[in-house]
DOTIGU-743657 format. One record per residue: residue number from 1; residue in one letter; z, x, y of N, C-alpha, C, CB in turn. Coordinates in Angstrom, 3 decimals, padded with zeros to 6 digits. Glycine has a CB too. Layout:
<miros>
(NUM,A,(Z,X,Y),(Z,X,Y),(Z,X,Y),(Z,X,Y))
...
</miros>
This chain:
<miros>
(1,X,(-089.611,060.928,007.829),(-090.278,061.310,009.060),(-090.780,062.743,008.975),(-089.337,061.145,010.250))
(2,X,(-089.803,063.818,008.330),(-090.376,065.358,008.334),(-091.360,065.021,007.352),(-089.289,066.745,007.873))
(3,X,(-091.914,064.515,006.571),(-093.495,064.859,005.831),(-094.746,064.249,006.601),(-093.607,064.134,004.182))
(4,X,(-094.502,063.396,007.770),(-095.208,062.670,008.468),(-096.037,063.734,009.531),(-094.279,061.582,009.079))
(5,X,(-097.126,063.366,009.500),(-098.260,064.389,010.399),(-097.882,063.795,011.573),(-100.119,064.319,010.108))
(6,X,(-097.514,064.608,012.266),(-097.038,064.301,013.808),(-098.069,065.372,015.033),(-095.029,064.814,013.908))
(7,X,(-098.687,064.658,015.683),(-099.389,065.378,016.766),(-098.732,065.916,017.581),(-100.146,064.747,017.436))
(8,X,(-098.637,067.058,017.804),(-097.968,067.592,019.111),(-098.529,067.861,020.590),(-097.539,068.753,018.774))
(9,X,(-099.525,067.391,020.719),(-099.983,066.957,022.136),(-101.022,066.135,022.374),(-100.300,067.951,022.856))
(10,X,(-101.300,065.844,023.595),(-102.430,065.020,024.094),(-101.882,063.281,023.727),(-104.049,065.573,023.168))
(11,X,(-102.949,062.579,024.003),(-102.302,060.910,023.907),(-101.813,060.664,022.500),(-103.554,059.592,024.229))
(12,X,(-102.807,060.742,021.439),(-101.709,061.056,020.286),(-100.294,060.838,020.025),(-101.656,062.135,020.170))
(13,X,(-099.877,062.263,020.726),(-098.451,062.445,020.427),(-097.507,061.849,021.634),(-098.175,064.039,020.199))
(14,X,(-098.116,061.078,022.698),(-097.087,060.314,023.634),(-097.212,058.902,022.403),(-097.752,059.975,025.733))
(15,X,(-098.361,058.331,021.834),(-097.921,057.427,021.060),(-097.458,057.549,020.311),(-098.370,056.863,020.751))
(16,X,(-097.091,058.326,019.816),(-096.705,058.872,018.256),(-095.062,058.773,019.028),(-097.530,060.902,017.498))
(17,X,(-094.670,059.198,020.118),(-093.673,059.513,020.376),(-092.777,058.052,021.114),(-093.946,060.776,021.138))
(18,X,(-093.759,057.229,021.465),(-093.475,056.510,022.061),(-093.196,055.387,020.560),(-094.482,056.363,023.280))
(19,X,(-093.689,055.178,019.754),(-093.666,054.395,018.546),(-092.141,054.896,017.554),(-095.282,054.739,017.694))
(20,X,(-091.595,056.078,017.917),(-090.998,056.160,017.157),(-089.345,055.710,017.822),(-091.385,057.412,016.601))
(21,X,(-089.199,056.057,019.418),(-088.853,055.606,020.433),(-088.319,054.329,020.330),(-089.728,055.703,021.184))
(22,X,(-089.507,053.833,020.103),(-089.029,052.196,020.228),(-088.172,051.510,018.975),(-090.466,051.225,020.350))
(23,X,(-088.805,052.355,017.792),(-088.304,051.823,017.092),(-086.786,052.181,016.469),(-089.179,051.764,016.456))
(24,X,(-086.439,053.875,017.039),(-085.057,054.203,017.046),(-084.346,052.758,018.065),(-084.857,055.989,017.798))
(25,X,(-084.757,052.461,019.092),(-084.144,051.319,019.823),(-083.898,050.392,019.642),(-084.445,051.003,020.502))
(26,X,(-085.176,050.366,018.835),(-084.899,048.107,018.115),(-083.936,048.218,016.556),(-087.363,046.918,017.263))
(27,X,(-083.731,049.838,016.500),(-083.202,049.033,015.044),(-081.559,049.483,015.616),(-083.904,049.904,012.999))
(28,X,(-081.128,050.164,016.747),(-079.555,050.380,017.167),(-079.590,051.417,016.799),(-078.341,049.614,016.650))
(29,X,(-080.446,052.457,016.435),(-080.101,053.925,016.536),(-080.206,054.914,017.196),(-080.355,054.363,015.948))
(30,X,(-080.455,054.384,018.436),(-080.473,054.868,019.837),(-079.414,053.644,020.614),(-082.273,054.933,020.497))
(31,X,(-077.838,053.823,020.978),(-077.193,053.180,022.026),(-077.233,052.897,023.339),(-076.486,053.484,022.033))
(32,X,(-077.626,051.386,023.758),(-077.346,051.523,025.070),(-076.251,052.438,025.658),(-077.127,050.366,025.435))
(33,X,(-076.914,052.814,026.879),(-076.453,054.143,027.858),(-076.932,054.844,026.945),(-074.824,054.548,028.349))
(34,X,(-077.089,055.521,026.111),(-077.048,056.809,025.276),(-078.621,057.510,026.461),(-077.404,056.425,022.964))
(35,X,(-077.930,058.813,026.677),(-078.630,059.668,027.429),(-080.159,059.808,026.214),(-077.534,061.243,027.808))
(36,X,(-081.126,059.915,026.957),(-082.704,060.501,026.322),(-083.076,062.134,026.438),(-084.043,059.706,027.274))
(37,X,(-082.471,063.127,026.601),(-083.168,064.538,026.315),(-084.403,064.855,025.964),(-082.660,065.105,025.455))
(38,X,(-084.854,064.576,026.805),(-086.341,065.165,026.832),(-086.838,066.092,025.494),(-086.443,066.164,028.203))
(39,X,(-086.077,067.432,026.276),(-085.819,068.338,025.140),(-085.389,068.378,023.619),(-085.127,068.887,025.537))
(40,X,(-084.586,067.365,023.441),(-083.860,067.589,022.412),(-084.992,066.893,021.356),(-082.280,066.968,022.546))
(41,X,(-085.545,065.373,022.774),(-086.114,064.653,022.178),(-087.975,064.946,021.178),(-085.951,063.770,023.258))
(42,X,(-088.080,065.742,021.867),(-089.496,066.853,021.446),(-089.728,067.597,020.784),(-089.929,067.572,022.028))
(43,X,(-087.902,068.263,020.346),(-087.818,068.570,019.251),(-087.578,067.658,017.638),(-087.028,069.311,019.590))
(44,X,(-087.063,066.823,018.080),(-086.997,066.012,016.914),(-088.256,065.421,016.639),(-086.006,065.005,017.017))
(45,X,(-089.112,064.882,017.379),(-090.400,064.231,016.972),(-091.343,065.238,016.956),(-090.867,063.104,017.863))
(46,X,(-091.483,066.712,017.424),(-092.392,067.303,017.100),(-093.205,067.393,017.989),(-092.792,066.965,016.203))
(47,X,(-093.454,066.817,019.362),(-094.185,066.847,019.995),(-093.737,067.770,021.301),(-094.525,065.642,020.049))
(48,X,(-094.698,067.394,022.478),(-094.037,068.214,023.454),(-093.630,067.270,024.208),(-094.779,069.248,024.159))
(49,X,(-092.921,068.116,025.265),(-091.598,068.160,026.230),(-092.510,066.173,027.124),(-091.495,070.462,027.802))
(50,X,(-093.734,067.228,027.173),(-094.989,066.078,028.287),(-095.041,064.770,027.872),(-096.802,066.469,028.223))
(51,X,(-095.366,064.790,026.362),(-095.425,063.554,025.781),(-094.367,062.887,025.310),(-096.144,063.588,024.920))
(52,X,(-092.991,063.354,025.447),(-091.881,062.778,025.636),(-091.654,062.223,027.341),(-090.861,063.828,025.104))
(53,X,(-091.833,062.075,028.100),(-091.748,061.904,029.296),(-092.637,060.984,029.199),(-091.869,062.918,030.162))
(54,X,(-094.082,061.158,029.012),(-095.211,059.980,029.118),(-094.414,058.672,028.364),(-096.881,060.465,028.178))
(55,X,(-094.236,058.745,027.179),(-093.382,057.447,026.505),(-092.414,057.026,027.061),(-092.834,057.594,025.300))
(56,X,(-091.276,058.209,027.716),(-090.438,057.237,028.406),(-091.028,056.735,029.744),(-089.086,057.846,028.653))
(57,X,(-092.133,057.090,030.185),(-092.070,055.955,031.536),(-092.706,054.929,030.993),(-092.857,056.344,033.054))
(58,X,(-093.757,054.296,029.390),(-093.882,053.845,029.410),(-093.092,052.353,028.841),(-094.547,054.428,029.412))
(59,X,(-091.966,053.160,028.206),(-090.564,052.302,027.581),(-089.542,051.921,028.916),(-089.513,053.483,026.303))
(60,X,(-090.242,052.510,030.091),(-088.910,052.103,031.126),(-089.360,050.786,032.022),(-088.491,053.550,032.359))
(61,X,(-091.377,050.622,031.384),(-091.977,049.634,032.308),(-092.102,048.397,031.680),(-093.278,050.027,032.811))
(62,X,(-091.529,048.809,029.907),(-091.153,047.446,029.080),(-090.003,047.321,029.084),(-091.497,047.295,027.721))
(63,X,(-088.701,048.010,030.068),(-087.722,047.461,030.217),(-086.848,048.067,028.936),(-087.995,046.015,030.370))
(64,X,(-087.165,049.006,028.280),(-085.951,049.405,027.299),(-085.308,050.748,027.790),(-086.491,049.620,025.673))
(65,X,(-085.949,051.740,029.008),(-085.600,052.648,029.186),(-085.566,052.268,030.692),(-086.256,053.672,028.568))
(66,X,(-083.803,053.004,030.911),(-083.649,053.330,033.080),(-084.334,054.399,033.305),(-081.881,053.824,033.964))
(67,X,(-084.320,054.621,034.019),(-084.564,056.079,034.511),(-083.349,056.341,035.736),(-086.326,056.244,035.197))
(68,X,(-081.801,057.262,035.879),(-081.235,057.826,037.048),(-081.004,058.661,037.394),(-080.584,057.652,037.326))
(69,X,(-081.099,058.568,038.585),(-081.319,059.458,039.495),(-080.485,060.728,039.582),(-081.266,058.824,040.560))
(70,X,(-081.207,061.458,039.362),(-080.304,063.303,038.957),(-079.963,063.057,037.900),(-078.781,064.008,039.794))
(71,X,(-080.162,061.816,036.958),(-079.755,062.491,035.571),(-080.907,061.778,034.326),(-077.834,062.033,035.173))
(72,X,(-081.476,061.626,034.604),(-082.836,061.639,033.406),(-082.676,060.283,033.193),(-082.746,062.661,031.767))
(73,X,(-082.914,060.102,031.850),(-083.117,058.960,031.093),(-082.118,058.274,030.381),(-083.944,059.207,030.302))
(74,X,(-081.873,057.159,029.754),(-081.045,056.288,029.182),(-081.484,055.288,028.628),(-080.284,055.920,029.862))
(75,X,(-080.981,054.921,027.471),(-081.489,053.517,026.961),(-080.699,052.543,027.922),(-081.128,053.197,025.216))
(76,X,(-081.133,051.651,028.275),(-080.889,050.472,029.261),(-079.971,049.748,029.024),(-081.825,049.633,029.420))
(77,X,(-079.107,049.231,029.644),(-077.995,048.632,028.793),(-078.260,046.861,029.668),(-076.036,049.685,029.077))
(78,X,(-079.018,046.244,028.670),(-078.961,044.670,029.270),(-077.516,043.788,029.031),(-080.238,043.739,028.444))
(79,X,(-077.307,043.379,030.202),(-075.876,042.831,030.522),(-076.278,041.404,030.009),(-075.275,042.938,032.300))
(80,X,(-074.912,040.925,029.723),(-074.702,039.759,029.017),(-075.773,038.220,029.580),(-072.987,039.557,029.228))
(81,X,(-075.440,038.221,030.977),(-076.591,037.030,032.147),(-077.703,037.664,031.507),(-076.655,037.198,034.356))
(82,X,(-078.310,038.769,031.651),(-079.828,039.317,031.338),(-079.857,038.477,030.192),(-080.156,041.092,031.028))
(83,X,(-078.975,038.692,028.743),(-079.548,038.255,027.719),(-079.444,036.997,027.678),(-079.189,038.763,026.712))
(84,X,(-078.615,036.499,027.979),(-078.948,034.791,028.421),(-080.548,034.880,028.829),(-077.843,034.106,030.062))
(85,X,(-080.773,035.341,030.181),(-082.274,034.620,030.758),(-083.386,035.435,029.794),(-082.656,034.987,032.788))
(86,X,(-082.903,036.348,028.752),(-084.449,036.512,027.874),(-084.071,035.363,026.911),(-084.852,038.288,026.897))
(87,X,(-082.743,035.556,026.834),(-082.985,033.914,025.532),(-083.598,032.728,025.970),(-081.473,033.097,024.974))
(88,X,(-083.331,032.571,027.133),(-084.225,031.380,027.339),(-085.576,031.590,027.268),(-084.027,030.790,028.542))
(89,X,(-085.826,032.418,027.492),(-087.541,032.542,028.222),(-087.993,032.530,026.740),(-088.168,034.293,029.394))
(90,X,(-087.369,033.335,025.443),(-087.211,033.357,024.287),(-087.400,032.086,023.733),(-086.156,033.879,024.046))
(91,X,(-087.040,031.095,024.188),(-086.798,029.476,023.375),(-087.633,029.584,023.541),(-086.102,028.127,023.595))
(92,X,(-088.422,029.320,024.705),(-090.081,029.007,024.905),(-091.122,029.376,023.785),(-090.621,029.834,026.172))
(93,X,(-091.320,029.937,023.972),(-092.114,030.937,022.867),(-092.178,030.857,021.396),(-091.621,032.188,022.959))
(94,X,(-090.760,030.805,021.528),(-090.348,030.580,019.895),(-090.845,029.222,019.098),(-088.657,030.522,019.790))
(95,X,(-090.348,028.560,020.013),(-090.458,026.988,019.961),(-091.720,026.540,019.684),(-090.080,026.317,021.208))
(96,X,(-092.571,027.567,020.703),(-094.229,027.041,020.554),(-094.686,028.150,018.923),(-095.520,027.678,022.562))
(97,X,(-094.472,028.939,018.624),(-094.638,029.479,017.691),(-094.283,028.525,016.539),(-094.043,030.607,017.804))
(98,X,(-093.110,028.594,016.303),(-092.516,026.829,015.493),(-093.323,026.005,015.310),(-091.541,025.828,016.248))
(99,X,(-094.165,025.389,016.369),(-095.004,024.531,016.318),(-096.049,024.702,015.550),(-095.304,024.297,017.312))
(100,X,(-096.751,026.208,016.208),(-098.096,026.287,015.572),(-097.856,026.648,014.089),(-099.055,027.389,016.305))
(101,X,(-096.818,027.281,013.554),(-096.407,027.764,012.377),(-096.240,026.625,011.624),(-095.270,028.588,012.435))
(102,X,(-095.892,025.165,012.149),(-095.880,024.285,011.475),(-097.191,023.408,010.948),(-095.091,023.740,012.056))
(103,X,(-098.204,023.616,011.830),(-099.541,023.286,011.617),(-100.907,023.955,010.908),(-099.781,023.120,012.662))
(104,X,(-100.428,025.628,011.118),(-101.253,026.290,010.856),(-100.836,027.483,008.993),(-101.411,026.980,012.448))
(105,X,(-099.805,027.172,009.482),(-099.225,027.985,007.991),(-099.339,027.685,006.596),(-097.914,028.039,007.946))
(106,X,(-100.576,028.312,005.543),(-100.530,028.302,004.281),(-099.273,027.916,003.638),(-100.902,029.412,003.916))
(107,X,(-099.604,026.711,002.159),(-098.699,026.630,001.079),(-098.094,027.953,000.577),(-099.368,025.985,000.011))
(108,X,(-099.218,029.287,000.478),(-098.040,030.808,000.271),(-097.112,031.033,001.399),(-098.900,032.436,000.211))
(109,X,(-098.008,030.756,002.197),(-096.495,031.089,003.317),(-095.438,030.331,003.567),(-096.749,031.220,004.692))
(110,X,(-095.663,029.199,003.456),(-094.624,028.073,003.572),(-093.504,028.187,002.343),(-095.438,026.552,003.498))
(111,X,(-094.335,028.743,000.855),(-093.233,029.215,-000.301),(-092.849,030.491,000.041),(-093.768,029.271,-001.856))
(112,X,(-093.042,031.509,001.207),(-092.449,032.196,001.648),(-091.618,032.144,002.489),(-092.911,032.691,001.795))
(113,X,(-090.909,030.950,003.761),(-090.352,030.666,003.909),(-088.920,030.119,003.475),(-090.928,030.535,004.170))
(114,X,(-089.803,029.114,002.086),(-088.443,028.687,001.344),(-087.721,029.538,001.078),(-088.496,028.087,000.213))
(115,X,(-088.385,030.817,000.035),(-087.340,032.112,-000.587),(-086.829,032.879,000.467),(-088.096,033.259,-001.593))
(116,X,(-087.271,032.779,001.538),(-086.275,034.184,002.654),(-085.277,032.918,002.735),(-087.139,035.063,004.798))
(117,X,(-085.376,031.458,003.118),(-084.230,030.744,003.884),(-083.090,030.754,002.183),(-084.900,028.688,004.756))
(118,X,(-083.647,030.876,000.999),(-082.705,031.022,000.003),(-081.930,032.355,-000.161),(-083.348,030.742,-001.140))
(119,X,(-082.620,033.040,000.238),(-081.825,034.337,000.537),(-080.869,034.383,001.456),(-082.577,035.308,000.910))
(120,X,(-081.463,034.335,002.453),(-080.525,033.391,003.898),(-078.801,032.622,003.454),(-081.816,031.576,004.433))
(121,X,(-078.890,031.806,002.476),(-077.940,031.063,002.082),(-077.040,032.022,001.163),(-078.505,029.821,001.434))
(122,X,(-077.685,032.920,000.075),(-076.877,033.885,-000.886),(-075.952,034.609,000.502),(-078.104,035.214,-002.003))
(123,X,(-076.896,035.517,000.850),(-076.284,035.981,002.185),(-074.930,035.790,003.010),(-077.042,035.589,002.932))
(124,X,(-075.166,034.531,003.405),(-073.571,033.820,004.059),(-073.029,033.772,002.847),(-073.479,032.109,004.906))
(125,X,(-073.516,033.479,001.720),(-072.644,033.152,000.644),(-071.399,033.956,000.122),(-073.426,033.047,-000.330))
(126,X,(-072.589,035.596,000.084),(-071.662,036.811,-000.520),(-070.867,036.937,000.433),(-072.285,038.227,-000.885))
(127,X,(-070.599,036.982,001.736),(-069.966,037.190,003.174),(-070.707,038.959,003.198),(-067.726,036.982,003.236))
(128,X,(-072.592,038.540,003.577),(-073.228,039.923,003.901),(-073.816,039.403,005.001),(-074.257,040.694,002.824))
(129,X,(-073.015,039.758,006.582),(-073.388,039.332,007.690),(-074.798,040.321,008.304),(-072.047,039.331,008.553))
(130,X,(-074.799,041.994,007.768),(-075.655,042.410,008.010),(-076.784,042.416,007.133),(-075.317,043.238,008.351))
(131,X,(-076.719,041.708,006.030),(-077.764,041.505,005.126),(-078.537,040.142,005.711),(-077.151,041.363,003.557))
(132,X,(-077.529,039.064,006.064),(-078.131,038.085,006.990),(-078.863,037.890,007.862),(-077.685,037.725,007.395))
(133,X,(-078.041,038.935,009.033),(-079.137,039.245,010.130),(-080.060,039.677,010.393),(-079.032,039.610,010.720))
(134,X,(-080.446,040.544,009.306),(-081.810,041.479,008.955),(-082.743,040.063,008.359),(-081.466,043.059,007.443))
(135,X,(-082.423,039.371,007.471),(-083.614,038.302,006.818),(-083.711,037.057,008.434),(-082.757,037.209,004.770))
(136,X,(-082.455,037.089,009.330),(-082.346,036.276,010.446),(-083.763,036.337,010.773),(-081.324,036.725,011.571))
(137,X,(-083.866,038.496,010.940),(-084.851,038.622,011.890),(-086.573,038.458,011.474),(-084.540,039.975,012.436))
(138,X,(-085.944,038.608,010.071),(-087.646,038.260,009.247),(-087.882,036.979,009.164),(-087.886,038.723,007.601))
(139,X,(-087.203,036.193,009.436),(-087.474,034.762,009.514),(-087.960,034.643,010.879),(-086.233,033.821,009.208))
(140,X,(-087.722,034.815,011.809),(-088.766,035.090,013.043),(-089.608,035.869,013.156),(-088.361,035.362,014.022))
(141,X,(-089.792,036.400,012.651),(-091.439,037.411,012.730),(-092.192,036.939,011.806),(-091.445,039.162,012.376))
(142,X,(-091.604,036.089,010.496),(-092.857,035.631,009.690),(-093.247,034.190,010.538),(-092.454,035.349,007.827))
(143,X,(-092.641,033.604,011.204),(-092.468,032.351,012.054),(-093.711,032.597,013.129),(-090.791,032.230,012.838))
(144,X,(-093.295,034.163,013.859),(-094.411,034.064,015.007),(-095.404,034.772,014.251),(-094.078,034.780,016.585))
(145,X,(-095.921,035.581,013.183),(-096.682,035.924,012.676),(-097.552,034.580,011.817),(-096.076,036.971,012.083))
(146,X,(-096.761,033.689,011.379),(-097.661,032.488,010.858),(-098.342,031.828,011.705),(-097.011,031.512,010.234))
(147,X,(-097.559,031.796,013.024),(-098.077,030.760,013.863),(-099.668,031.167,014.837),(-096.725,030.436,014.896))
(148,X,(-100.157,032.772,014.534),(-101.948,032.572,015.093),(-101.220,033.104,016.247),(-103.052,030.729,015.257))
(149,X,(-100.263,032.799,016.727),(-099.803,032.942,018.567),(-099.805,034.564,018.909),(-097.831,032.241,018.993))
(150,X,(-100.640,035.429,019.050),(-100.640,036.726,019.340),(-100.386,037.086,020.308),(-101.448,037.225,019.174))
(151,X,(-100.243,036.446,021.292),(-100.047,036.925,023.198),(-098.352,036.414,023.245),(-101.432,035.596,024.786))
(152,X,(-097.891,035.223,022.293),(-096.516,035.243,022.245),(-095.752,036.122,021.525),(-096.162,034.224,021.912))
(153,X,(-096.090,036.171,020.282),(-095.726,037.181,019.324),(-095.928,038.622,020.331),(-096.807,037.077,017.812))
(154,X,(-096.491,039.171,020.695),(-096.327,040.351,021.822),(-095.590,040.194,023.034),(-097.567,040.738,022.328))
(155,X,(-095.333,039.046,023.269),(-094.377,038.869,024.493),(-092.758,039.048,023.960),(-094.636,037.221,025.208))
(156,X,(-092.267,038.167,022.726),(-091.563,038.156,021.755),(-090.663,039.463,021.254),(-092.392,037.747,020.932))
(157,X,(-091.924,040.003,021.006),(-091.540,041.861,020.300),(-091.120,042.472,021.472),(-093.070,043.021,019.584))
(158,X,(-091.688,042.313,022.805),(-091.055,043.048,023.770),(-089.349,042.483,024.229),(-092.132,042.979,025.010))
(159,X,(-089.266,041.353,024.368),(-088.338,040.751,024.637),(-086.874,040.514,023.819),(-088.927,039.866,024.846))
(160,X,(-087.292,041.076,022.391),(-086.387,040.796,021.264),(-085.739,042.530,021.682),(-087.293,040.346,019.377))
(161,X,(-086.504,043.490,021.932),(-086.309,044.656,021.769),(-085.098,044.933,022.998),(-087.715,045.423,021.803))
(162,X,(-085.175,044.228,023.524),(-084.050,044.666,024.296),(-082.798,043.453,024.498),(-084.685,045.140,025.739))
(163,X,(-082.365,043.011,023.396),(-081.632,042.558,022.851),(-080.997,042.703,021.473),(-081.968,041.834,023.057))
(164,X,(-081.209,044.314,020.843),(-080.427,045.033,019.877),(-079.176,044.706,020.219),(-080.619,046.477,019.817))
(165,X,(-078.322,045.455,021.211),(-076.847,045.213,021.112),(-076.415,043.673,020.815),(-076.196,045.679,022.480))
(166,X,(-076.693,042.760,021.550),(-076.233,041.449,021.478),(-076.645,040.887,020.023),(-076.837,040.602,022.690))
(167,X,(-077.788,041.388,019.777),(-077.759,040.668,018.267),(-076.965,041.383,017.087),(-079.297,040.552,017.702))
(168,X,(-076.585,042.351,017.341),(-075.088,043.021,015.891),(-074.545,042.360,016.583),(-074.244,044.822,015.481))
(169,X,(-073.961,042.131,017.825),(-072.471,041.780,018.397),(-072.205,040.772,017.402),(-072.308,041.173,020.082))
(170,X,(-073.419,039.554,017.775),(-073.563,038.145,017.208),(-073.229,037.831,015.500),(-075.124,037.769,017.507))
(171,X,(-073.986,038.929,014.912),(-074.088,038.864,013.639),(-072.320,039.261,012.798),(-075.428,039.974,013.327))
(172,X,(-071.878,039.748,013.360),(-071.065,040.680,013.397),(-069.601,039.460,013.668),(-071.569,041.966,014.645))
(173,X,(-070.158,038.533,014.729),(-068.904,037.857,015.107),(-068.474,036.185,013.958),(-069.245,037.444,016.995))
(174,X,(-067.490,036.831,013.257),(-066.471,036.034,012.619),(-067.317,034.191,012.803),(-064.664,036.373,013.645))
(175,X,(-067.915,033.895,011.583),(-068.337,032.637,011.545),(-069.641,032.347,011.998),(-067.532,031.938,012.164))
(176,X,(-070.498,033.134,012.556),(-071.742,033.288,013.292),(-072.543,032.570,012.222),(-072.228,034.884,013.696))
(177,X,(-073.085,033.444,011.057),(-073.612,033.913,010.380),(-073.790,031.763,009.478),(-072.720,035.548,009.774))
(178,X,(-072.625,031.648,009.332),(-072.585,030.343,008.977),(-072.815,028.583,010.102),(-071.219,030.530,008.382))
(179,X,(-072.441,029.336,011.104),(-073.165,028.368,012.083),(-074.403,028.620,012.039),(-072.788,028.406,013.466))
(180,X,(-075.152,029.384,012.200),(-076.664,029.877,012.754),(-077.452,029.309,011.480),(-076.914,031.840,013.031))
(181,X,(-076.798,029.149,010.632),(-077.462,029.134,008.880),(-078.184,027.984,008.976),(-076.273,028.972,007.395))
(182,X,(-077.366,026.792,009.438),(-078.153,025.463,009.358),(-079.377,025.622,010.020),(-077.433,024.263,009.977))
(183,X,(-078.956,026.161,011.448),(-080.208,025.828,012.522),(-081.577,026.479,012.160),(-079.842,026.409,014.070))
(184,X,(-081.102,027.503,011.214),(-082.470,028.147,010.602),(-083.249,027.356,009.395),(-082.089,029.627,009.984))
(185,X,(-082.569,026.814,008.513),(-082.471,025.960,007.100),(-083.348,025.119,008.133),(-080.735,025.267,006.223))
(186,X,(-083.324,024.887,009.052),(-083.610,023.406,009.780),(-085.127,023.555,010.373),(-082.378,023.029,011.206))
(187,X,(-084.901,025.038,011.011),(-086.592,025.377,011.122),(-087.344,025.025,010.602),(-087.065,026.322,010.971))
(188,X,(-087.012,026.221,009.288),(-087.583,026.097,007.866),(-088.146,024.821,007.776),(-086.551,026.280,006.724))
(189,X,(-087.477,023.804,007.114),(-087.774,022.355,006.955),(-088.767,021.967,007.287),(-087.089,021.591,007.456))
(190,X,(-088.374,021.962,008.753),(-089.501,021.327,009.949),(-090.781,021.670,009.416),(-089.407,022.022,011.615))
(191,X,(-090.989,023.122,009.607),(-092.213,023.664,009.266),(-092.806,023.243,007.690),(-092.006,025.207,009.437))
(192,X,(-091.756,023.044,007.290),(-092.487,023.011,005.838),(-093.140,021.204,005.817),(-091.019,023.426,004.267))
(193,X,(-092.321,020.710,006.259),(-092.613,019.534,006.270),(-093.757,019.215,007.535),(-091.295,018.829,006.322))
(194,X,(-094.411,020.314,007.927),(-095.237,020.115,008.912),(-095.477,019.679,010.232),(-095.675,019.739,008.574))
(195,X,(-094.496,019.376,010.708),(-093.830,018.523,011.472),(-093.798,019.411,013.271),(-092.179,018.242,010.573))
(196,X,(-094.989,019.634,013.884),(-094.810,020.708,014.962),(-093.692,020.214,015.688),(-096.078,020.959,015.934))
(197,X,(-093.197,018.938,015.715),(-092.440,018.485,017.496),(-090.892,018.509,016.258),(-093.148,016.061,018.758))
(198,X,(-090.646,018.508,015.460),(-089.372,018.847,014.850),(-089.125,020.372,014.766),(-089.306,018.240,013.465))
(199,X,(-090.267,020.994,015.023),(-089.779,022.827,014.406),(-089.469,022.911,015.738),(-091.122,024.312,013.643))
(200,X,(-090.541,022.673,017.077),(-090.196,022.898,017.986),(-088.822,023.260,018.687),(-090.644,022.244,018.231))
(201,X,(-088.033,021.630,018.356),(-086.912,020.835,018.466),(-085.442,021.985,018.245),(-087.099,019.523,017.216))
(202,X,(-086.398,022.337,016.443),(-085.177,023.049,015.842),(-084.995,024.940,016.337),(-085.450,022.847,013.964))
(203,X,(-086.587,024.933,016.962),(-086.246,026.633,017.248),(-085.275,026.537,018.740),(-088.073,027.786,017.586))
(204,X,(-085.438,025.884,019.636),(-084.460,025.998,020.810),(-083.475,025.201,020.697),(-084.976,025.756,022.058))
(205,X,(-083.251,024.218,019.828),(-081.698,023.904,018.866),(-080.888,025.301,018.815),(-082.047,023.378,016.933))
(206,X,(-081.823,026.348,018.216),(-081.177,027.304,017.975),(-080.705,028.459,018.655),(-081.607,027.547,017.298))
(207,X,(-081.708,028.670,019.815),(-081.741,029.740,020.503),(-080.529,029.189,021.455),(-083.230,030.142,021.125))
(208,X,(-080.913,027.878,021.688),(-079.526,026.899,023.082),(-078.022,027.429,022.149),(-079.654,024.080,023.093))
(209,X,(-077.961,027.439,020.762),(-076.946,027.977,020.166),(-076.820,029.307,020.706),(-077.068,027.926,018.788))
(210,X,(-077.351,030.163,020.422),(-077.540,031.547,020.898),(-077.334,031.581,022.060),(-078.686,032.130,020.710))
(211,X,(-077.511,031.235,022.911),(-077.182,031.382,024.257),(-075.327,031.136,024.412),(-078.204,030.173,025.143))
(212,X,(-075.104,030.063,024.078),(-073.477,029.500,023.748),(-072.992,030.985,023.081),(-073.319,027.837,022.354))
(213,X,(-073.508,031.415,022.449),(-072.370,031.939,021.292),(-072.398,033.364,022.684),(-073.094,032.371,018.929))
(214,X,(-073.657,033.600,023.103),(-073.754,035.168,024.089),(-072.701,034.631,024.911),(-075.438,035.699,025.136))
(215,X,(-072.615,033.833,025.410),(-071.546,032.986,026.918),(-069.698,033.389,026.619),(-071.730,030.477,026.772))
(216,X,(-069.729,032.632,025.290),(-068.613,032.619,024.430),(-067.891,034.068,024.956),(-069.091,032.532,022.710))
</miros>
């Protein structure tokens, strides 16, 4: 990041600031509750105090940032029911992505599927739950990225993003990693075998898992 040309004012640097923001958030290196410092935060990205503020109101209107009262900012902490009702809204989407990914996705991409879901399997194999969950998550982004679906795939990215905590919890919890394995293997399949109303089937197969295991 320090060799990176960073703008220090004007719209620029609220995106610049806001991009980097998000992505301290989606990858867990920013904690729910964890206070936002303006200050501190303007110094680390380089920009100013202004364009730290512009990003967080615009991260608080996609729901990853609170804003309280007399005391600034916070990463948002979505409660367990919340992540239930994005998982669902999540199946949706997914499911239709599944579909189109099953109709519309190149023989390279489809042999790109096979090798992440073989990786997928080494993975549970070695017992590397965070090596898992990371290819988990590339197996859904090459899924909604194959599938053409751009207004889902952007609905998706917003909606996944504020479900960092729950997905280490998940990954993390004793046996996960090997339940979840099939339902993905199973995607996979579907899609490869072309099959839109089976991928469908198998992406909210999976997410209805996901929901169980958040409940659990």
């Amino acid at each position: 990041m320090a060799d990176e040309v960073r703008p220090g004012t004007g719209e620029q640097a609220k995106r610049y600031a806001l991009a980097q923001l998000r992505q301290a958030i989606a990858r867990g290196e920013m904690a729910p509750a964890q206070r936002l410092v303006e200050n501190e935060l303007a110094e680390q990205f380089g920009v100013t105090r202004a364009s730290i503020r512009a990003a967080l109101i615009d991260l608080e209107a996609q729901g990853l940032v609170e804003r309280i009262r007399n005391r600034g900012s916070r990463v948002r902490v979505v409660s367990v029911e919340e992540a239930v009702a994005i998982t669902e809204c999540r199946m949706v989407l997914e499911g239709l992505c599944a579909a189109k990914a099953a109709t519309l996705a190149t023989d390279g991409q489809l042999a790109e599927l096979t090798e992440l879901g073989t990786a997928m399997i080494k993975a549970v194999a070695d017992g590397e739950p965070m090596t898992y969950s990371e290819l988990n998550q590339q197996l859904h982004t090459m899924v909604r990225e194959f599938s053409g679906q751009r207004t889902a795939e952007d609905l998706l990215e917003r909606l996944n993003a504020q479900l960092v905590r729950h997905r280490f919890q998940l990954a993390l919890r004793p046996g996960r990693p090997q339940h979840s394995l099939n339902e993905h293997l199973a995607m996979i399949e579907a899609i490869r075998a072309r099959d839109p109303q089976a991928a469908e089937q198998a992406a909210r197969a999976h997410l209805t898992s996901v929901i169980e295991a958040l409940r659990d």
